[in-house]
Backbone bond lengths (Angstrom), bond angles and torsions (degrees), N, CA, C in turn:
res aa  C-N    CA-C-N  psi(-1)  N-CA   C-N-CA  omega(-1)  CA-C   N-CA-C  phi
1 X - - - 1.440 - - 1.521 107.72 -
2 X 1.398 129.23 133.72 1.286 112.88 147.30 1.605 118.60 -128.50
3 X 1.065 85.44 159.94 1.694 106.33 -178.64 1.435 114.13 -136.74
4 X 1.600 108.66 118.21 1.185 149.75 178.94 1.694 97.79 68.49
5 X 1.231 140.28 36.28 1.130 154.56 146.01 1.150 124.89 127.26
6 X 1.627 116.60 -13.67 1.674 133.61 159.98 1.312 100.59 -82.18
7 X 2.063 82.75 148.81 1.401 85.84 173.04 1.386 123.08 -105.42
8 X 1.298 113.45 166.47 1.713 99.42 -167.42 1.505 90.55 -126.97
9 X 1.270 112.37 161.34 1.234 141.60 -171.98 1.761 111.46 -131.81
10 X 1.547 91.29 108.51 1.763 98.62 -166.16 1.497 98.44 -102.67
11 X 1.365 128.91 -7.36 1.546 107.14 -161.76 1.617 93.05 -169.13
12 X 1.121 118.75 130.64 1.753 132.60 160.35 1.402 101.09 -106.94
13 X 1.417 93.89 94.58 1.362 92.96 150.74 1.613 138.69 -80.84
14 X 1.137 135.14 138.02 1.643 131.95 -164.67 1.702 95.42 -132.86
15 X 1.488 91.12 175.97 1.506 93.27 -149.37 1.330 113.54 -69.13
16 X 1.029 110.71 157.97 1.640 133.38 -175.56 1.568 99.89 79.07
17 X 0.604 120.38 2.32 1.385 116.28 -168.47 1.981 122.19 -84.77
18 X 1.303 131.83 139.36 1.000 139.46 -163.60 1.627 104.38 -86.02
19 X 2.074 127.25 122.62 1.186 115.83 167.48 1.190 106.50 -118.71
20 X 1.503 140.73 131.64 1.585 135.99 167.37 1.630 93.92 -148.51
21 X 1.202 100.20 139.91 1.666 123.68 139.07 1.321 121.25 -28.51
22 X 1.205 156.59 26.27 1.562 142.09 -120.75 0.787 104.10 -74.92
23 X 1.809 136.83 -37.02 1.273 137.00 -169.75 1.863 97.29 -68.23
24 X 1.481 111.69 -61.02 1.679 89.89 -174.92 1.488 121.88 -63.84
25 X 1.427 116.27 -22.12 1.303 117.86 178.27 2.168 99.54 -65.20
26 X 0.761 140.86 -9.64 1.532 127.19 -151.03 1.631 77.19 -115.69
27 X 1.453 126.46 -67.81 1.331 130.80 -176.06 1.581 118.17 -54.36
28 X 1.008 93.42 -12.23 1.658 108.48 -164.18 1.496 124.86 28.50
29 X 1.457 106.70 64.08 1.324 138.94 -160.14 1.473 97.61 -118.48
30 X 1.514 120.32 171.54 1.712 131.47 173.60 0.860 106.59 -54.50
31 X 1.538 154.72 148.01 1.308 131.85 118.16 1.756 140.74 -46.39
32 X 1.158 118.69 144.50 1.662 104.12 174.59 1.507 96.11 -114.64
33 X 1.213 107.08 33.21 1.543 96.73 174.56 1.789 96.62 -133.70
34 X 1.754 99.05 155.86 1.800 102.82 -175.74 1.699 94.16 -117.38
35 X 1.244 98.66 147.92 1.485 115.50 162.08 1.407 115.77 -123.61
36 X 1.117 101.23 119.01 1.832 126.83 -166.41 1.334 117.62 -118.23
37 X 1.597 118.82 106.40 1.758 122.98 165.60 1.528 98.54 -50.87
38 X 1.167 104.03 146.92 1.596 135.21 150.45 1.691 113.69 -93.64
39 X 1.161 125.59 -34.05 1.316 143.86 -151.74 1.498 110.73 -137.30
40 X 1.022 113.67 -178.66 1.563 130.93 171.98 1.534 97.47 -73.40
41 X 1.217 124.55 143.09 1.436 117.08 -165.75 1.854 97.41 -146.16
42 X 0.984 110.70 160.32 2.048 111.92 172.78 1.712 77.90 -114.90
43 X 1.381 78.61 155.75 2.163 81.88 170.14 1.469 93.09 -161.22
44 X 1.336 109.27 126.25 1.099 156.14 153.53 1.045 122.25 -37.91
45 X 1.715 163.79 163.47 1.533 134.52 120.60 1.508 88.44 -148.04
46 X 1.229 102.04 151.55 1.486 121.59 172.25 1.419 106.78 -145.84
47 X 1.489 99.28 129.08 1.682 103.79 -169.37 2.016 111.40 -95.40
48 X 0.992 135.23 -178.52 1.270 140.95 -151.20 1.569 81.80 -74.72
49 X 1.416 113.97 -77.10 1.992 116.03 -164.17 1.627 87.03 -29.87
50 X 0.845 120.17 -75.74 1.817 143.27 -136.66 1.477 91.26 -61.34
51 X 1.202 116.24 -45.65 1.708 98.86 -168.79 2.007 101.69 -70.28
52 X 1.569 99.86 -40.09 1.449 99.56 175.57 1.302 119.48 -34.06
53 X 1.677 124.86 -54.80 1.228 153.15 -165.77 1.578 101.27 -54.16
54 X 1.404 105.72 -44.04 2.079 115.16 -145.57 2.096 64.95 -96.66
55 X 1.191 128.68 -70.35 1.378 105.42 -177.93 1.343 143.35 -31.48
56 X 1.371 124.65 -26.80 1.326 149.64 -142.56 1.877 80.36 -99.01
57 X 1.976 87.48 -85.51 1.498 107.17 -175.06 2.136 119.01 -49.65
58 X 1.200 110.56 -54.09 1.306 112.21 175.53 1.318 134.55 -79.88
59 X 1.401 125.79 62.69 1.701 125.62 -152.25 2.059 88.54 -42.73
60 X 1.158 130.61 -58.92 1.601 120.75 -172.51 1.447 111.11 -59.56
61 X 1.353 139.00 5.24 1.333 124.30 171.86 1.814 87.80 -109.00
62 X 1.263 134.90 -28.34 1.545 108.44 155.48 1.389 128.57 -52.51
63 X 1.567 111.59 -51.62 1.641 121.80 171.63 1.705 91.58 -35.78
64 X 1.552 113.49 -82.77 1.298 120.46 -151.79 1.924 113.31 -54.40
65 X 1.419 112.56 -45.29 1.324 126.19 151.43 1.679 115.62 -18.22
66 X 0.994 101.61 -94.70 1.906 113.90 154.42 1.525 108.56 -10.01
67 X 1.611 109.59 -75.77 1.376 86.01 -153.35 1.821 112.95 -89.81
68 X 1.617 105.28 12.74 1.420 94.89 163.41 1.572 114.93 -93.36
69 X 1.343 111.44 -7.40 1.360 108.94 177.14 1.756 114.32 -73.28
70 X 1.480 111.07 -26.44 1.168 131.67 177.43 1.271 113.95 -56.25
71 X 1.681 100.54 -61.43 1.135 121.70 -171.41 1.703 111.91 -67.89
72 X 1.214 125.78 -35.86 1.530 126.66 -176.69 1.782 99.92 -89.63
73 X 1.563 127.45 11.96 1.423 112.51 173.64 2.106 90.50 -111.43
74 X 1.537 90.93 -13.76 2.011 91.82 177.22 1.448 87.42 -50.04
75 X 1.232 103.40 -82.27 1.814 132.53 -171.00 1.787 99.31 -14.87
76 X 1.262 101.42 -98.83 1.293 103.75 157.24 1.735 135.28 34.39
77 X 1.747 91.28 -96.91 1.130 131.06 -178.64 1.828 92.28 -63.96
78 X 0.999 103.59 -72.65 2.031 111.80 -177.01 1.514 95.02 -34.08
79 X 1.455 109.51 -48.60 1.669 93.70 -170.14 1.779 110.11 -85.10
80 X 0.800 108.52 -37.72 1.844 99.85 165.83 1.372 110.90 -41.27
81 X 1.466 109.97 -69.75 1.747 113.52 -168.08 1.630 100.03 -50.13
82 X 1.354 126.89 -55.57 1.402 136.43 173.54 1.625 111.08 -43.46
83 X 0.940 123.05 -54.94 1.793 134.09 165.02 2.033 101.92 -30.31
84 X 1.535 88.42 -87.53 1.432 91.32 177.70 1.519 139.17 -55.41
85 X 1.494 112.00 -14.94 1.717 102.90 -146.70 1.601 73.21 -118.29
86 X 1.686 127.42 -48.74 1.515 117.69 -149.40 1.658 96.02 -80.29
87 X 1.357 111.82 148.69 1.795 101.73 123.02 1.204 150.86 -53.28
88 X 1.323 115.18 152.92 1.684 127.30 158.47 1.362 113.66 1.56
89 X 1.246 110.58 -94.94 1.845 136.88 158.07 1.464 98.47 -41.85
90 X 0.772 151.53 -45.46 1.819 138.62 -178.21 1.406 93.01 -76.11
91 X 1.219 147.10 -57.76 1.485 133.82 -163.53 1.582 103.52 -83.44
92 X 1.183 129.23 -47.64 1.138 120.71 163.72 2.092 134.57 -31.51
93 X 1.654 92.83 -37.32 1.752 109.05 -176.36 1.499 85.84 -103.88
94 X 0.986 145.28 -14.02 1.664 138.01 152.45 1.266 124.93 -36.83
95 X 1.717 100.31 -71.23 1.746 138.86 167.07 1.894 97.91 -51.31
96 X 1.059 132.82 -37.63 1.522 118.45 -172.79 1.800 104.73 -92.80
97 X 1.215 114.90 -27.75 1.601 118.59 160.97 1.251 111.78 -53.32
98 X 1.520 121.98 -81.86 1.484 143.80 159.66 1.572 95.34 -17.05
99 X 1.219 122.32 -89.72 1.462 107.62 -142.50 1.685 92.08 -129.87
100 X 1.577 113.37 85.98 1.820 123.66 -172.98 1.724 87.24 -86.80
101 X 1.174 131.55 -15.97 1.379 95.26 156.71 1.434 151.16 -100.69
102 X 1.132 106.02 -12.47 1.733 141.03 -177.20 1.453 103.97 -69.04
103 X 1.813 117.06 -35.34 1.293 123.83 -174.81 1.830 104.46 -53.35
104 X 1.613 107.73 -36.98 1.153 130.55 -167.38 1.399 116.59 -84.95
105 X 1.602 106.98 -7.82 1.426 118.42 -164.63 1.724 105.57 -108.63
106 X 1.101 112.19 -44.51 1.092 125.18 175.23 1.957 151.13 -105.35
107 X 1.031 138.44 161.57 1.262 120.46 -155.47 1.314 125.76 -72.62
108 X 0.525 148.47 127.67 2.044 147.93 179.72 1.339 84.66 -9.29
109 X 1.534 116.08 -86.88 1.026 128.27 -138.92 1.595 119.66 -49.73
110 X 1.441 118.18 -45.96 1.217 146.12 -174.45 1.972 99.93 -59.96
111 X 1.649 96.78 -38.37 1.898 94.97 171.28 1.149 92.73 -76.07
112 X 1.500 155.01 -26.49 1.350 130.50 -172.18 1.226 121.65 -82.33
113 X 1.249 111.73 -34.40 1.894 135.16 166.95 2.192 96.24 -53.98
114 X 0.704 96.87 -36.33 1.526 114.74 -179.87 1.665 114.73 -50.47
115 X 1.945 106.21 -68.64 0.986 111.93 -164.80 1.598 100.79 -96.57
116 X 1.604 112.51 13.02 1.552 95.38 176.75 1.849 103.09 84.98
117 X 0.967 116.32 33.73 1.699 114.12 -175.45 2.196 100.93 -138.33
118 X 0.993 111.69 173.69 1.320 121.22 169.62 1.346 120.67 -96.08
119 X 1.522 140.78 152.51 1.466 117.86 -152.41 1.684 102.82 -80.21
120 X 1.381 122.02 -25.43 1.404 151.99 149.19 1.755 107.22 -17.02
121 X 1.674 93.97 -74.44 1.095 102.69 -176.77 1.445 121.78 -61.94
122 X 1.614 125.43 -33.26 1.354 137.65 -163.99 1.833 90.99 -85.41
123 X 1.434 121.58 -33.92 1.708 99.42 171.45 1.528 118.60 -68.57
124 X 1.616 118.47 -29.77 1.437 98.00 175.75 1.361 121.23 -73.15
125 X 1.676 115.09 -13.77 1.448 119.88 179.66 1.350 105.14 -71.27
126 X 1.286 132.63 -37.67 1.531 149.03 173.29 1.371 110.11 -50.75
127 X 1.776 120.51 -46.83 1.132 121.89 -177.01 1.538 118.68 -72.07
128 X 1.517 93.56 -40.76 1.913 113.25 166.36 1.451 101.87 -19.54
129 X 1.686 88.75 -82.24 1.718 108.89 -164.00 1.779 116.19 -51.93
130 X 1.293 99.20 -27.15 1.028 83.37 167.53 1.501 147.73 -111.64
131 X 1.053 97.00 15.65 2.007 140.43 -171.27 1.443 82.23 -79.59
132 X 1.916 117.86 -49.47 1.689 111.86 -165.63 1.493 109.72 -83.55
133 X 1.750 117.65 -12.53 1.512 106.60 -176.06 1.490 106.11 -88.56
């Protein structure tokens, strides 16, 4: 996604894990948001009819349906409240809890686009943390 010409990074997804738009998928509108492999990826797609269909016919792909929709507005929400309330260094030691392997997978920069920081800014936070260990 970007906004006002940076790009931002709302979500790492890791494996097994479920990524959609939900709001354009439900409206069945454009998205203004991109979803981008890092890696070798399997991809999936299920279009609006089709998920209706597997809902209708499979009462457990509604159950299961449900609770990833649940589960990706938890996410969400954790990262909004986290956006506003934490710091730099608090979302940053969040992001290495959350996702201790991706830190390893991916570029500085892309974790800084992540936590809402500049890639600039995320090395002196790096140096912080580790100035205190």
């Amino acid at each position: 996604m970007r906004f006002r010409g940076v790009e931002t990074i709302l979500l790492f997804a890791v494996e097994d894990w479920w990524v959609s738009d939900l709001t354009s998928f439900a409206d069945r509108k454009p998205s203004n948001l991109f979803i981008e492999t890092i890696e070798d990826s399997e991809l999936l797609t299920l279009d609006f009819a089709g998920k209706n269909r597997l809902l209708e016919k499979i009462p457990a792909f509604e159950h299961m349906y449900r609770l990833l929709v649940q589960r990706s507005l938890g996410v969400l929400q954790q990262r909004f409240y986290s956006t506003i309330s934490e710091t730099a260094e608090e979302r940053y030691k969040q992001f290495l809890e959350k996702y201790p392997l991706v830190a390893q997978r991916v570029p500085q920069h892309q974790i800084a686009r992540y936590i809402g920081v500049s890639p600039e800014f995320l090395s002196k936070v790096r140096s912080g943390l580790f100035k205190k260990h």
